[in-house]
N, C-alpha and C positions, 0 to 999 in steps of 0.2 A: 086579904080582901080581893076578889074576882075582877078582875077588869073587866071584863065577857058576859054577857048572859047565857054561857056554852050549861048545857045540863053536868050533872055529875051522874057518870058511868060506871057499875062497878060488871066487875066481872070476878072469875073463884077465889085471884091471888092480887089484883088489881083495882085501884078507883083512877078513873081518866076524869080529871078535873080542866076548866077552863083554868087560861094562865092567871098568874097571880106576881104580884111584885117580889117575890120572895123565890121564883124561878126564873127572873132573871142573871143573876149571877152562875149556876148552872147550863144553864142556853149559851151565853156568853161564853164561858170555857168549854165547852164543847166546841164552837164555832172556831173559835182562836185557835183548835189542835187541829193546822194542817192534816196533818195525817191523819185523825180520826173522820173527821167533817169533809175529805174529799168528794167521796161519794154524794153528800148533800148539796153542796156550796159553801164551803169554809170561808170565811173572811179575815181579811189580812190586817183588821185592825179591831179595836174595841169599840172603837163608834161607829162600826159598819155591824159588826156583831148587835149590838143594842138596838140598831134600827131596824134587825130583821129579828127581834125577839119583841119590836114594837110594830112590824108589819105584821104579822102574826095577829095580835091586838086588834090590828087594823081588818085585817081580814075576816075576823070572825064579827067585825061589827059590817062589814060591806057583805058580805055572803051568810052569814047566821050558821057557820061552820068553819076551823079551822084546826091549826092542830093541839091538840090536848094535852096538858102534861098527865104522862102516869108517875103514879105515885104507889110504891106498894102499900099492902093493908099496917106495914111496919112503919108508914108515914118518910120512907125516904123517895127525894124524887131522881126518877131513872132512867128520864127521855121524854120522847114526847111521839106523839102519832095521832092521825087523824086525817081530817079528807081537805086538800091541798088544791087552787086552784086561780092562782096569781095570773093578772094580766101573762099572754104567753101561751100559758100552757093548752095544751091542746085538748083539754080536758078535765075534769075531775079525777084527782089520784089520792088512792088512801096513802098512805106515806108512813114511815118508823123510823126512828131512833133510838139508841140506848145509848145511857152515858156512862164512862169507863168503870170498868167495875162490877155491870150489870149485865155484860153479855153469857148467853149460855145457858139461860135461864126460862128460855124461854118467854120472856116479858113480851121484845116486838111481837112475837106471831100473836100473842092473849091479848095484847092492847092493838094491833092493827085489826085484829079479826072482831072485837067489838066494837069499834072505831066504824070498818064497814057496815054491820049489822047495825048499828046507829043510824049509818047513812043511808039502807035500803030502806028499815023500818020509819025511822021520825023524820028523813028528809023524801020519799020519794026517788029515791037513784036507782035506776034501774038496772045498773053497768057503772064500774068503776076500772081504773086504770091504775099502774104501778108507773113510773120512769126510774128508770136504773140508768147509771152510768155504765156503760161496757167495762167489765172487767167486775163488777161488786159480785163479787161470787156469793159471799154471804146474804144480799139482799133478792139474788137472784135465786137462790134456794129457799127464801121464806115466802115470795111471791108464787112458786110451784107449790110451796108446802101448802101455800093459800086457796091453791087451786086456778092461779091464775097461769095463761101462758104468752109466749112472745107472740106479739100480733105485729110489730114495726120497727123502722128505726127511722129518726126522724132527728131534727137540728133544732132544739132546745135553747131561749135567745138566752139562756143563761148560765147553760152547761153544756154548751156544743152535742155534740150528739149522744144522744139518748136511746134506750129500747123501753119502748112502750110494752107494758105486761097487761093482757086483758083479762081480768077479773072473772068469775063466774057472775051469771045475772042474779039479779035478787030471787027470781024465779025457784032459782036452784038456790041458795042459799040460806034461806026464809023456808023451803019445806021441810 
């Protein structure tokens, strides 16, 4: 059952659904793996994890956008992506994850890149932003792959310093 009123996205290998109570437990272990979740904001406990798979929730009901679970068309869920924009941020960022297992595959770029193109087309965004942490090499190759490139760096009230990645504008994107 949908928490969200998020639409359903499909793309060639992908459907980006709003979250559902049945990906929480997914979100949650992802969060909890230190090492994988660094780059995101990993949390050091299960009830900090649960609250940011319920801010999520929350954010797509304060903003009418948030992040999406992908799910492949083989119905396993494999991360989440979407456009990201919590008290803080300095902006609207499309955002990705994959959960273990599912990197390599190409999924983040397919589910970020329709994720944007959601947010050009049904929301009006004209310009979108990445935040990476210094050092996410992988994320920072899918954001090029993206076409975005580094615009800044800046101090992030929840991941210390960050580099802002600036998107191509819908302009270019949408022709």
């Amino acid at each position: 059952m949908p928490l969200t009123n998020a639409p359903v996205l499909h793309s060639e290998n992908l459907i980006l659904r709003g979250p559902e109570k049945r990906d929480a437990e997914p979100v949650i272990a992802f969060l909890l793996d230190q090492e994988r979740s660094n780059g995101f904001g990993s949390s050091p406990n299960r009830g900090d994890a649960w609250r940011w798979f319920t801010l999520n929730v929350g954010h797509w009901h304060w903003h009418g956008y948030g992040y999406f679970t992908i799910e492949t068309k083989q119905g396993d869920i494999a991360g989440i992506s979407g456009i990201w924009n919590p008290e803080g941020w300095p902006e609207p960022e499309v955002g990705w994850v994959v959960f273990d297992g599912f990197e390599g595959r190409s999924i983040a770029y397919e589910a970020a890149t329709r994720a944007r193109r959601w947010a050009y087309e049904a929301l009006g965004f004209t310009t979108l932003t990445s935040n990476i942490v210094p050092g996410n090499t992988r994320s920072i190759k899918l954001a090029e792959r993206m076409g975005a490139t580094f615009e800044r760096s800046y101090t992030n009230v929840h991941m210390g310093e960050d580099h802002l990645y600036r998107h191509p504008p819908a302009s270019e994107v949408l022709a």
